[in-house]
C-alpha positions in Angstrom: 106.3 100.3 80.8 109.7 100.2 81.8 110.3 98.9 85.3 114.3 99.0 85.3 116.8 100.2 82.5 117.5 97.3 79.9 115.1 95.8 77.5 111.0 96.9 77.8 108.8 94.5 79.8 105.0 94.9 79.1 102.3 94.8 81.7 99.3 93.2 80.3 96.2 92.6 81.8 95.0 89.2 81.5 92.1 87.7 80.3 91.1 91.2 79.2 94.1 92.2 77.0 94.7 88.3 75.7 95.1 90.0 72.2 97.6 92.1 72.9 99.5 89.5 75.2 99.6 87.7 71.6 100.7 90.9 69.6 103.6 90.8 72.4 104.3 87.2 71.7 104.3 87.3 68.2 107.1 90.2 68.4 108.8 88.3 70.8 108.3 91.5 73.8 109.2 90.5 77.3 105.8 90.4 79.5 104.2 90.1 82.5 100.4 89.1 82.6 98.4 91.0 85.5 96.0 88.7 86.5 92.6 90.1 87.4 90.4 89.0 90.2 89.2 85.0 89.8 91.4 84.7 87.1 93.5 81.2 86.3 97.0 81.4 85.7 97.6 80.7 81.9 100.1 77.8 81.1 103.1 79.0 79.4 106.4 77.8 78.1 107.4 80.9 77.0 110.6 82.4 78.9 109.6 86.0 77.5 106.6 85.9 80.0 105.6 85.5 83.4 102.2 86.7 86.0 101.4 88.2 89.1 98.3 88.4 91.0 97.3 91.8 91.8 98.1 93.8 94.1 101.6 93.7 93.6 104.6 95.8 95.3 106.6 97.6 93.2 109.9 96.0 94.4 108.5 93.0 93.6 107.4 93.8 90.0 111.2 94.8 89.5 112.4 91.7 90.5 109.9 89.7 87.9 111.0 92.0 85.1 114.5 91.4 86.0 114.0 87.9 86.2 112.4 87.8 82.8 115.9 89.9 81.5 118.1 87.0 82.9 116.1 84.7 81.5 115.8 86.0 77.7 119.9 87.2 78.4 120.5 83.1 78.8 118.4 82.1 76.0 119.9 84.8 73.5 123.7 83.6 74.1 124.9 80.5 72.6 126.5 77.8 75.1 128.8 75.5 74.2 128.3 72.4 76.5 131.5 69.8 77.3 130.1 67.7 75.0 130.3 69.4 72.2 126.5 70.2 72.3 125.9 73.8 70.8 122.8 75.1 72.3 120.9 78.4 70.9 117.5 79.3 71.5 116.1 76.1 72.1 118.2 74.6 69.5 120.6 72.4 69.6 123.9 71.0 67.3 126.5 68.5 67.9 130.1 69.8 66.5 133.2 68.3 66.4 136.0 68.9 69.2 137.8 71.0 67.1 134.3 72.9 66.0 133.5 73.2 69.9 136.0 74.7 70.8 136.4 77.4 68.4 132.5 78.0 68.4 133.2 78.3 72.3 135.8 80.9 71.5 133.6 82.9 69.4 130.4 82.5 71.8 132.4 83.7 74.8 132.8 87.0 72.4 129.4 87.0 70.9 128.5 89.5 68.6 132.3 90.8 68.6 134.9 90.1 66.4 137.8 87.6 67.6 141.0 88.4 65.9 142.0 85.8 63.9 145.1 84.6 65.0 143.4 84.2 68.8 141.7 81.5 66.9 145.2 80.4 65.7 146.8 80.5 69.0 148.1 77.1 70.2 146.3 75.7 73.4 147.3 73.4 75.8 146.3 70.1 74.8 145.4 71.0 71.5 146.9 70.6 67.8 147.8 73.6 66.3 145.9 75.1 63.6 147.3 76.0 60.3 145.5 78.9 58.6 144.1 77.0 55.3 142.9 74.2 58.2 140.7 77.0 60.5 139.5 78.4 56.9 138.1 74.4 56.6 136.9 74.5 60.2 134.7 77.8 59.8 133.0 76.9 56.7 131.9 73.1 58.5 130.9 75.4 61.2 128.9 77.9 59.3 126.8 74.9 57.9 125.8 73.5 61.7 124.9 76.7 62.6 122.6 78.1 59.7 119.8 75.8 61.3 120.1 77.3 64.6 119.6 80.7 63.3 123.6 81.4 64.0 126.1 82.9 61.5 129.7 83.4 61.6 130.7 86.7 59.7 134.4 87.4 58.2 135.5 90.9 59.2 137.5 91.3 56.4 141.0 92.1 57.9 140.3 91.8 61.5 138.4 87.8 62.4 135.6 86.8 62.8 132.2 87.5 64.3 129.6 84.8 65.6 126.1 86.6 65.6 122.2 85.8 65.4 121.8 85.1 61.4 118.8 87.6 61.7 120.7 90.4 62.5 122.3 90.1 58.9 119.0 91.1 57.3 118.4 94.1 60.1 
């Protein structure tokens, strides 16, 4: 059912529909449990769900889907921290200055390509970059990510891409 334009939020019933609440789960759906009279709230870590008691305004309903967006929105982009800590998903890697801040170059573009020679561009404060040593730096990259379910794609011509790795096999 959607309540606002953007990715589909399922109303579920709960207890009575606990097996499709884990159908929804499994497939990672966005949800709000309805809870039905006498029922306890259900403890859950899962930033993909959230409850209501019944009865519910529909004003208010929007504003728990929508909150459920922003929260799945923040956990599907990757953050760079000043640290150096890449966080994805729950997942976390530590890179190296360098690493950080070209990963927080891409992530800042997720999911589109950044020409190359952005990438190249001096900074302030920063060494320059020859082309054979960003070459070095993407592949040292590419290894911290793969266990955080990230990717960096070559767009042959153009830069490069940092993207979910499962969208590779979509």
């Amino acid at each position: 059912m959607p309540l606002l334009p953007g990715e589909k939020v399922e109303l579920i019933r709960w207890p009575a529909e606990s097996d499709r609440r884990e159908r929804c789960r499994d497939r990672g759906v966005m949800r709000i449990l309805v809870l039905e009279a006498g029922a306890e709230a259900p403890a859950s870590p899962d930033l993909r769900e959230d409850w209501v008691r019944a009865p519910i305004s529909p004003g208010d309903l929007r504003a728990r889907a929508e909150a459920l967006r922003m929260r799945a929105a923040a956990e599907s982009r990757p953050v760079v921290e000043p640290n150096g800590v890449l966080r994805f998903r729950r997942r976390s890697a530590l890179l190296s200055p360098t690493g950080a801040h070209l990963v927080a170059r891409l992530a800042a573009s997720f999911t589109e390509v950044v020409a190359r020679d952005d990438l190249l561009a001096p900074q302030p404060g920063r060494p320059p970059l020859s082309r054979n040593a960003l070459d070095l730096h993407i592949m040292r990259i590419r290894r911290r990510l793969s266990a955080l379910d990230l990717r960096v794609r070559t767009v042959r011509g153009r830069g490069y891409v940092l993207e979910a790795a499962h969208r590779a096999e979509h």
